[in-house]
C-alpha positions as CSV (number, residue, x, y, z in Angstrom):
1,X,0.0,0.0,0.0
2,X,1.8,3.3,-0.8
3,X,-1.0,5.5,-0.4
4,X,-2.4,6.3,2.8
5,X,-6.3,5.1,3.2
6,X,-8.4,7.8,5.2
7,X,-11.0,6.1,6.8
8,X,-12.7,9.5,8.2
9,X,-14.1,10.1,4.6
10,X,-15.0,6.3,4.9
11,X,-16.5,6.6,8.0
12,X,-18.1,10.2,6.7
13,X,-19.5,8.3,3.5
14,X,-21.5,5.1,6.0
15,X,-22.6,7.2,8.4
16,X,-24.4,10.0,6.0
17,X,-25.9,6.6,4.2
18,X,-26.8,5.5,7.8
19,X,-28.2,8.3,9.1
20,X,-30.7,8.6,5.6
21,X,-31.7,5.1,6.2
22,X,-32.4,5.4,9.6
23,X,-34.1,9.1,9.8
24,X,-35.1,9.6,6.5
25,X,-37.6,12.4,6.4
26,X,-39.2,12.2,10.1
27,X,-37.7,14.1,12.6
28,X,-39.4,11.9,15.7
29,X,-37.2,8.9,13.9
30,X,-34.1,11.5,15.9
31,X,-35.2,9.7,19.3
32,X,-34.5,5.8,18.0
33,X,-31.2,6.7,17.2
34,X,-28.1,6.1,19.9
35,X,-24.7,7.0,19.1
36,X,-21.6,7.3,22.2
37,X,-18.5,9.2,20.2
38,X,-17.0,8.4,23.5
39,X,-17.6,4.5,23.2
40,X,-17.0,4.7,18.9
41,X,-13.6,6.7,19.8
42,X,-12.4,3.9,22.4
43,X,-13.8,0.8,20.3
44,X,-11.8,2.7,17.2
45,X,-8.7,2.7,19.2
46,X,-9.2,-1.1,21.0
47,X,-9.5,-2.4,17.5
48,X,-6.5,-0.5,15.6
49,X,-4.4,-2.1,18.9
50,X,-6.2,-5.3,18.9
51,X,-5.5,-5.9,15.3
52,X,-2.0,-5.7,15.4
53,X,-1.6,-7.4,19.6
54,X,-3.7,-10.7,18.2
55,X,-0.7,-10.9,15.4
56,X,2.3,-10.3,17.4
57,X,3.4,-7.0,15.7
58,X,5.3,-4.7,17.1
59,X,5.5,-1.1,18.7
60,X,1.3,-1.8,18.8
61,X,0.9,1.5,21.0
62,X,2.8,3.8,18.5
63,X,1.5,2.4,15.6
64,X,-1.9,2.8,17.3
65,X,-1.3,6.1,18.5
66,X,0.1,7.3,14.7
67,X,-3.3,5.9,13.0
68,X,-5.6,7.3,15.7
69,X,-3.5,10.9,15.9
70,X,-2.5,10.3,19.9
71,X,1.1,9.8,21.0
72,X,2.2,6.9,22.0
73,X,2.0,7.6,25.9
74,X,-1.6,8.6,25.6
75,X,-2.0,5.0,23.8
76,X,-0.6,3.2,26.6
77,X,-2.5,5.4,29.4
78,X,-5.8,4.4,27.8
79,X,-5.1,0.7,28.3
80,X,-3.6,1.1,31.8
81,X,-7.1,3.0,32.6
82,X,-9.9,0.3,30.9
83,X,-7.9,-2.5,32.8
């Protein structure tokens, strides 16, 4: 791969497809939708580190860190805090 991928645009792209499916043209439809940016940004960041942990590659929490734009530290802070 020698160019980089952005996933934002790809995340951008589902969730505008999403949110027509699921709202379409009824505001009330507003209250059956649940979304936690809190909970997406940690499940983002457990599954960019558990990708590469379940493989055995390494420097997992800067690699991590470079995909999700956090430094390494911050990486390693967030997994001595959820266990």
């Amino acid at each position: 791969m020698s160019d980089k991928i952005n996933l934002n645009a790809e995340l951008r792209a589902w969730l505008c497809v999403r949110q027509k499916e699921l709202l379409g043209e009824k505001p009330e439809n507003i209250h059956q939708v649940e979304f936690n940016v809190h909970e997406a940004k940690e499940d983002i960041i457990r599954s960019f580190y558990d990708y590469q942990l379940f493989r055995g590659w390494p420097a997992i929490a800067k690699n991590t860190g470079n995909v999700v734009g956090y430094d390494e530290s911050a990486i390693r802070k967030f997994f001595r805090r959820k266990h």
